[in-house]
C-alpha positions in Angstrom: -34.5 -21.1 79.8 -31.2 -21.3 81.5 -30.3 -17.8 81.3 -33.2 -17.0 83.6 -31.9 -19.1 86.4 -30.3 -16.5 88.8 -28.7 -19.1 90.8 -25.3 -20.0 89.5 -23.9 -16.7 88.2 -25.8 -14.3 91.2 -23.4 -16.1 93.2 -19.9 -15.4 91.6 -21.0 -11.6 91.1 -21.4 -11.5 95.1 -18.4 -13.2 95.7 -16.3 -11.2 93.3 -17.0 -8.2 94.4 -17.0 -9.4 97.8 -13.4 -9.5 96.6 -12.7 -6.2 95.3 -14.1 -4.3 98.1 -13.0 -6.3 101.2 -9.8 -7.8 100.1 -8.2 -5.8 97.3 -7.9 -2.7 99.4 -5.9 -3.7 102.1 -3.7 -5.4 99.7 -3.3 -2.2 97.9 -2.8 0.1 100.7 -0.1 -2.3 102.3 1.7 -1.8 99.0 5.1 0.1 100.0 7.0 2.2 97.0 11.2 1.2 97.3 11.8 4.6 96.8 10.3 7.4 99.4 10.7 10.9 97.5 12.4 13.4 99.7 11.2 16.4 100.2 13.4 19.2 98.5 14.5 22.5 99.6 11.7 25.2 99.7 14.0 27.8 98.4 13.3 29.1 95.0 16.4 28.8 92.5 17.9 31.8 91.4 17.9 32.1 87.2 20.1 34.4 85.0 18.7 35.5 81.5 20.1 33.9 78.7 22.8 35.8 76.6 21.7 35.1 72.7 24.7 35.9 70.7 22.8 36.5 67.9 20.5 39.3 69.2 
């Protein structure tokens, strides 16, 4: 029975995952966003309670 035959598919598992976890992370983490978020103030903003004309 073929299916029993480890050989041929063993093989491509190793190698693909060989993949993912050698590979795929440094292409990942070398990955830069266009658009670096700035840090804003650390001041809190002042609200005003609404005015409900109807109460």
């Amino acid at each position: 029975m073929p299916q029993l035959n480890p050989e041929p598919w063993l093989t491509i598992l190793v190698f693909s995952w060989l993949m993912f976890l050698i590979l795929v992370p440094f292409k990942v983490l070398a990955h830069t966003f266009p658009n670096e978020h700035q840090a804003q103030n650390k001041k809190e903003s002042v609200t005003e309670p609404w005015n409900w004309p109807w109460h």
